[in-house]
C-alpha positions as CSV (number, residue, x, y, z in Angstrom):
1,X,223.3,223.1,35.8
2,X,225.0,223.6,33.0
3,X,222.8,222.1,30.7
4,X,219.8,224.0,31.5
5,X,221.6,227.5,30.9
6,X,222.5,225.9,27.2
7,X,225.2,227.4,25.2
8,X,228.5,226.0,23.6
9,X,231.6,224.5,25.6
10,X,233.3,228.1,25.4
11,X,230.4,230.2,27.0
12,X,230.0,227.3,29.9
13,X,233.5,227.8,30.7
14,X,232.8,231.4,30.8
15,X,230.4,231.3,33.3
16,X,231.8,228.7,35.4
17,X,234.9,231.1,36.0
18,X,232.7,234.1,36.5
19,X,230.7,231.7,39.2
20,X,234.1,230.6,40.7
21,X,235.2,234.7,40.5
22,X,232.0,236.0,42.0
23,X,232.5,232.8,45.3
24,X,229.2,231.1,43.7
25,X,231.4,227.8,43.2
26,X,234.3,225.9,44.6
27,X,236.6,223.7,42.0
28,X,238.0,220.8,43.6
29,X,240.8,218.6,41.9
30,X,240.4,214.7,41.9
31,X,243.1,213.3,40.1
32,X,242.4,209.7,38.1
33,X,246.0,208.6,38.2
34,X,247.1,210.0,35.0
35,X,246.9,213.1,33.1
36,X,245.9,216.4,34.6
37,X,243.7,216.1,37.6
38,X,239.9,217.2,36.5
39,X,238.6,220.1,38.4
40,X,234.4,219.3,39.7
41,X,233.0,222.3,40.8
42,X,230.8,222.4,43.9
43,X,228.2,224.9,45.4
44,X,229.7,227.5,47.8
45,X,227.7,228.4,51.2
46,X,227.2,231.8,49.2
47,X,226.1,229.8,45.9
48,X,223.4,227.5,48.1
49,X,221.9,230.9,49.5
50,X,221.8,231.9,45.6
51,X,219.8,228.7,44.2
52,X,217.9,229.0,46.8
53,X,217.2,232.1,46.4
54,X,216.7,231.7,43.1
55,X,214.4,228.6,43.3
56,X,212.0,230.6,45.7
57,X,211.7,233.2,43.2
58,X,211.3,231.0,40.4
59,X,208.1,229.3,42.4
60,X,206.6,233.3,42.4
61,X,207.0,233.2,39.1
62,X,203.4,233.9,37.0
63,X,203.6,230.9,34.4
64,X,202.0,232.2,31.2
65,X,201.8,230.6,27.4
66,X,200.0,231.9,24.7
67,X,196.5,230.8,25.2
68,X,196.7,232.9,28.5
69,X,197.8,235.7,26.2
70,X,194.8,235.4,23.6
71,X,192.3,235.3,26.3
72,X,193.6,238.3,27.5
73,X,193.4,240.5,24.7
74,X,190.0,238.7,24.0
75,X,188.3,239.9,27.4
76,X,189.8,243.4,26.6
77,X,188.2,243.7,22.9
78,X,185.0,242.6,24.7
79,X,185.2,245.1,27.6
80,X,186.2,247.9,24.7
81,X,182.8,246.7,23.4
82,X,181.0,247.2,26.3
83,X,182.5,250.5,26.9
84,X,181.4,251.7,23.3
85,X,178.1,250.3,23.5
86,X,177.7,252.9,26.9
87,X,177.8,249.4,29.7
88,X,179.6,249.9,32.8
89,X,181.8,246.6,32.7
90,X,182.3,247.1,36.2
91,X,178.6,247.8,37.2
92,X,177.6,244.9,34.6
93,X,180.0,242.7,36.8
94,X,178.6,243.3,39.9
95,X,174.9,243.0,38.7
96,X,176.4,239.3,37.5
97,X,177.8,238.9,40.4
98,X,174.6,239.6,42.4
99,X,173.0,237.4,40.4
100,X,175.3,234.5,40.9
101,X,175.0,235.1,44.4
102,X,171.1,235.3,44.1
103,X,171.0,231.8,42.4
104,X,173.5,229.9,45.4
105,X,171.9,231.3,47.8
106,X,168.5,229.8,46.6
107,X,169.9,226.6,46.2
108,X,170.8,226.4,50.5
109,X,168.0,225.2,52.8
110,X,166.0,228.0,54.4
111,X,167.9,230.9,52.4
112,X,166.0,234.6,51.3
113,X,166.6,236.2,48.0
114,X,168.6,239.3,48.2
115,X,167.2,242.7,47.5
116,X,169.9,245.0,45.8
């Protein structure tokens, strides 16, 4: 878990004692036989709910990069466009859309052309 929050040692130990503080995990001792027993911390009940929680919203997520980005702005400079040139993007869309419609519905046995 650690590793994919990053960080150095110091800020790990940081959180883990703010997780332990906040009831998110449990340490438990397992001593080797010499030297200080080493603490392993384990998930709470509350710290399941949490990642679980946390998972779920993580799958909502909307996963973007920058290509998504670009193509974005690029469909807005062409709808600016549009605007300036006096076209309705909106009404242009839906004559498309027509038209697309017009065109599938040709292509099924026994179909009529729609009148608009």
């Amino acid at each position: 878990m650690l590793g994919l929050l990053g960080g150095n040692h110091t800020s790990s130990m940081r959180l883990m004692k703010e997780f332990e503080r906040c009831g998110f995990i449990e340490p438990i001792s397992c001593s080797t036989g010499r030297g200080r027993p080493r603490k392993i911390a384990t998930l709470s009940p509350l710290g399941s709910v949490i990642l679980d929680k946390l998972r779920s919203v993580n799958n909502m997520m909307i996963k973007t990069n920058i290509n998504d980005v670009r193509s974005v702005a690029y469909q807005v400079r062409l709808r600016n466009k549009m605007i300036d040139l006096g076209i309705d993007p909106y009404e242009k869309f839906l004559e498309l859309n027509e038209i697309a419609l017009n065109i599938r519905d040709s292509a099924e046995p026994g179909a009529s052309i729609r009148e608009t």
